[in-house]
C-alpha positions in Angstrom: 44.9 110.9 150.8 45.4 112.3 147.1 45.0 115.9 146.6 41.1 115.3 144.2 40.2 114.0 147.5 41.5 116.2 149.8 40.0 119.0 147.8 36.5 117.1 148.1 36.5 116.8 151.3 37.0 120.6 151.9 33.9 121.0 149.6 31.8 119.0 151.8 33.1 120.3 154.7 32.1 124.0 153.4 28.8 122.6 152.1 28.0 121.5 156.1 28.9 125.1 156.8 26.7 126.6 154.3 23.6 124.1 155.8 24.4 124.3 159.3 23.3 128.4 158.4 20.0 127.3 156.9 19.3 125.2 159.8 19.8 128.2 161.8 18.2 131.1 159.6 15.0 128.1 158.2 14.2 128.4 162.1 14.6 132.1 162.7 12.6 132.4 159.9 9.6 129.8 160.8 6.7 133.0 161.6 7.9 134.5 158.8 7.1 131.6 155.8 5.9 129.0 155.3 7.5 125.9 154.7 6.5 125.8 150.9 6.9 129.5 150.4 10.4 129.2 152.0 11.5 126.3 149.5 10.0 127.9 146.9 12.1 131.2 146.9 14.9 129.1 148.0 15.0 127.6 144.6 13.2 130.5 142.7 16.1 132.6 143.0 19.0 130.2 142.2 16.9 129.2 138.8 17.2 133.1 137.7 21.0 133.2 138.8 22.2 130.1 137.1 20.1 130.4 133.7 22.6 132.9 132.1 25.1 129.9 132.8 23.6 126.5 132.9 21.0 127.3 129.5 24.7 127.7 126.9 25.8 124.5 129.0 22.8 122.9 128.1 22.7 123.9 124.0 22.9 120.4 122.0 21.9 118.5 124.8 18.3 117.5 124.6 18.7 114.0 124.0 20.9 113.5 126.8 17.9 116.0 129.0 15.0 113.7 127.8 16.9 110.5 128.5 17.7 111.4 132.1 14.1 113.1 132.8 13.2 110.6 135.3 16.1 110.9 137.3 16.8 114.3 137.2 12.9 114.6 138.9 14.2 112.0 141.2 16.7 114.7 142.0 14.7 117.4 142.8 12.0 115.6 144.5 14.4 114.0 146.8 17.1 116.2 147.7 15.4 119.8 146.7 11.9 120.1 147.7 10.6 117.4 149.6 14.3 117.6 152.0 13.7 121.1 152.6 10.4 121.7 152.9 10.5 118.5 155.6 13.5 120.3 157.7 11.6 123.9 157.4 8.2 122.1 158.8 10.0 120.5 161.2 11.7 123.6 162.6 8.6 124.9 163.0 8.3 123.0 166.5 11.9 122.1 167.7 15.2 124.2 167.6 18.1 124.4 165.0 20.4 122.9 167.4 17.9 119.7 167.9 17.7 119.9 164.0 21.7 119.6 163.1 22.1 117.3 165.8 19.4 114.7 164.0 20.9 115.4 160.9 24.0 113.6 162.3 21.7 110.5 161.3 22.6 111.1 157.6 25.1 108.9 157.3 22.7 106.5 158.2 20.1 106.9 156.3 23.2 107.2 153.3 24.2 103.5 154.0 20.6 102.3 154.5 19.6 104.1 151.2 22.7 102.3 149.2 21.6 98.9 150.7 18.0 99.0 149.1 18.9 100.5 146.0 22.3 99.3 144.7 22.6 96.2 147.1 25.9 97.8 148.7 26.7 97.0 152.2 29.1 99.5 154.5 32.0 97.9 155.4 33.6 97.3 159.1 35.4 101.0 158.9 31.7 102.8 157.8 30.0 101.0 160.3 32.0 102.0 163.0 32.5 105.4 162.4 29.0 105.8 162.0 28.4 103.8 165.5 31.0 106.7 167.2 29.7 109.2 166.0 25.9 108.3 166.8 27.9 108.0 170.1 28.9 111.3 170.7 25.6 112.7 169.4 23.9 110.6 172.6 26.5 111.8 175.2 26.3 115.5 174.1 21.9 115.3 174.1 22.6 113.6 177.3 25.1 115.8 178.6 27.2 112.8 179.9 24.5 111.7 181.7 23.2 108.3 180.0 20.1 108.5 182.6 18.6 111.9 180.9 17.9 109.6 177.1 15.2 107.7 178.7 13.3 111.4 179.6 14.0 112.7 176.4 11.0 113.5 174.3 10.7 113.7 170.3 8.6 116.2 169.5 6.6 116.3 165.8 9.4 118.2 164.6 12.2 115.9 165.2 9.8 113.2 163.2 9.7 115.5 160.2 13.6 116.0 160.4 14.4 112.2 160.5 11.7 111.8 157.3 14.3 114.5 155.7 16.8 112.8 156.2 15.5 109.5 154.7 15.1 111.5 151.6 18.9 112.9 151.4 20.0 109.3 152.1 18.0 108.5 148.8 19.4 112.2 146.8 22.7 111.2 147.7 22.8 107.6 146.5 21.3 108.9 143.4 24.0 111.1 142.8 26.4 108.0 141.6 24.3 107.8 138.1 24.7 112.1 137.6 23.9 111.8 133.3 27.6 112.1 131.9 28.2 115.0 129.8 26.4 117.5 132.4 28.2 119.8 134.5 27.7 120.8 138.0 26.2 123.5 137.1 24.3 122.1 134.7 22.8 119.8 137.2 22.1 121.9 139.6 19.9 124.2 137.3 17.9 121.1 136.0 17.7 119.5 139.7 15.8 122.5 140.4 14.1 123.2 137.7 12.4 119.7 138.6 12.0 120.8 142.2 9.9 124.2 140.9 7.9 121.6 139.2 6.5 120.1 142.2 7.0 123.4 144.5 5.0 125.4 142.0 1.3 124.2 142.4 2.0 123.9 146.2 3.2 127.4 146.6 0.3 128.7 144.9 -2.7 126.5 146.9 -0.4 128.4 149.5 -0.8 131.8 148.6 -4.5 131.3 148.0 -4.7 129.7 151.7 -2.4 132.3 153.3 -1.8 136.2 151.3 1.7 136.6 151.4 3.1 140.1 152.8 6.1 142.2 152.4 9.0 140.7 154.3 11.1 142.7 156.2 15.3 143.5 155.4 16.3 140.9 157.4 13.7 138.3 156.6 14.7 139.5 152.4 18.1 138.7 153.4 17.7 135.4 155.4 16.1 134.2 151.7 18.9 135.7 150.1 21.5 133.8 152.4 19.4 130.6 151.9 19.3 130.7 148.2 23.0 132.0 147.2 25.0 129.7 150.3 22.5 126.9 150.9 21.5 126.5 148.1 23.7 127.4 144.9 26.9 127.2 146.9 26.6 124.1 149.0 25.1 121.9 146.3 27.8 122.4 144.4 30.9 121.6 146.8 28.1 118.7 147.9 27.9 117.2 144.3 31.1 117.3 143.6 32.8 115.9 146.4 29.8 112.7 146.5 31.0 112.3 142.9 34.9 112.1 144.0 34.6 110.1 147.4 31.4 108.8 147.2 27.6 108.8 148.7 28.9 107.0 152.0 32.3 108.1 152.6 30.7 111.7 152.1 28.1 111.4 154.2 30.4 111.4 157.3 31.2 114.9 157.2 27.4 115.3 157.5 28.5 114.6 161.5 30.3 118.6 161.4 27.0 120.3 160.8 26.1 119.8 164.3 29.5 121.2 165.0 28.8 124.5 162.7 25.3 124.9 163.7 25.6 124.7 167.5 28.3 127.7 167.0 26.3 129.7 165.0 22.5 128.9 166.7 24.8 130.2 170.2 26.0 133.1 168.4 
């Protein structure tokens, strides 16, 4: 393995670290916002943070801006606020460990999404790896006992989790065509800033349905954790590395989140 790829694959493995957090804070914080509210904030902050850098990255680069427009909604549809606000409803009515262990199904939804769009089928080595590791996912819900997957029961929540991930597997694939001459960074900013478009209206029908309230130090800092590490930090290792090794070679280390978020949903 050459060292770019090496390094890319640390990057998404730190981005599954990053998310298997937000799986485990987007639950602790369920009574505490909303779904919208949540993804809003999320995103809110990280626009503030990354102006001072993405806007001089940006200067001259209208034309490209305008071109891309479409897609970099696309973006922030997919893989910013429709994603998240998905998982958070969905953690509303089943655990974080239930939620990183369906996001295992990425990879999935990755090779599905890549098949409808671009026409690209996985190859004998994808396919397998994915079939393993859907493997272990059924032995450790099962507990080794094969018997206890017919009783097992999807709750609503587990529904709006797998609908997620159908959207990542779309973000992802999108991610080949990144607009050349922007940055990660760059990206990132605009990605959201498209994502704020659609979060906006939503978050204020929101408000009007449900007056927000002061949130607590803890509850301040779960938003705090969600918005610098899930969100700024992990979308940038997670960009970069799809760009280096690709939508569906990447989307195997989706199969460590369950790994991370077990560990820190026990601790």
């Amino acid at each position: 393995m050459s060292g770019s790829r090496a390094g890319a694959f640390a990057l998404l493995a730190l981005a599954m670290l990053f998310w298997a957090g937000n799986w485990v804070i987007g639950r602790a914080l369920r009574d505490a916002f909303d779904p919208v509210a949540l993804n809003f904030w999320r995103w809110a902050i990280p626009l503030a943070l990354l102006a001072p850098f993405a806007l001089p990255a940006l200067r001259g680069k209208g034309a490209v801006v305008r071109r891309h427009a479409g897609y970099l909604l696309l973006l922030g549809t997919t893989g910013m606020a429709l994603f998240h606000c998905l998982v958070y409803l969905g953690l509303h009515s089943t655990t974080a460990v239930n939620g990183v262990l369906l996001n295992s199904s990425g990879p999935l939804f990755i090779l599905l999404a890549a098949w409808l769009m671009e026409g690209e089928r996985g190859n004998l080595r994808q396919v397998g790896g994915m079939l393993v590791s859907l493997a272990g996912i059924l032995v450790i819900l099962s507990r080794g006992d094969f018997g206890q997957l017919a009783r097992l029961e999807l709750r609503i929540g587990d529904l709006w989790i797998l609908l997620a991930m159908s959207a990542w597997g779309v973000y992802s694939v999108l991610l080949r065509h990144r607009p050349p001459g922007l940055g990660g960074v760059a990206l990132l900013f605009l990605s959201a800033c498209a994502a704020l478009l659609l979060l906006t209206p939503l978050y204020a029908v929101d408000l009007w349905l449900h007056p927000p309230r002061v949130p607590s130090l803890a509850e301040a800092g779960g938003v705090l954790y969600v918005a610098l590490f899930a969100s700024i930090a992990s979308y940038l290792c997670w960009n970069r590395g799809v760009a280096v090794v690709g939508a569906s070679a990447a989307g195997f280390t989706l199969h460590l989140l369950p790994v991370f978020g077990t560990l820190l949903a026990i601790a």
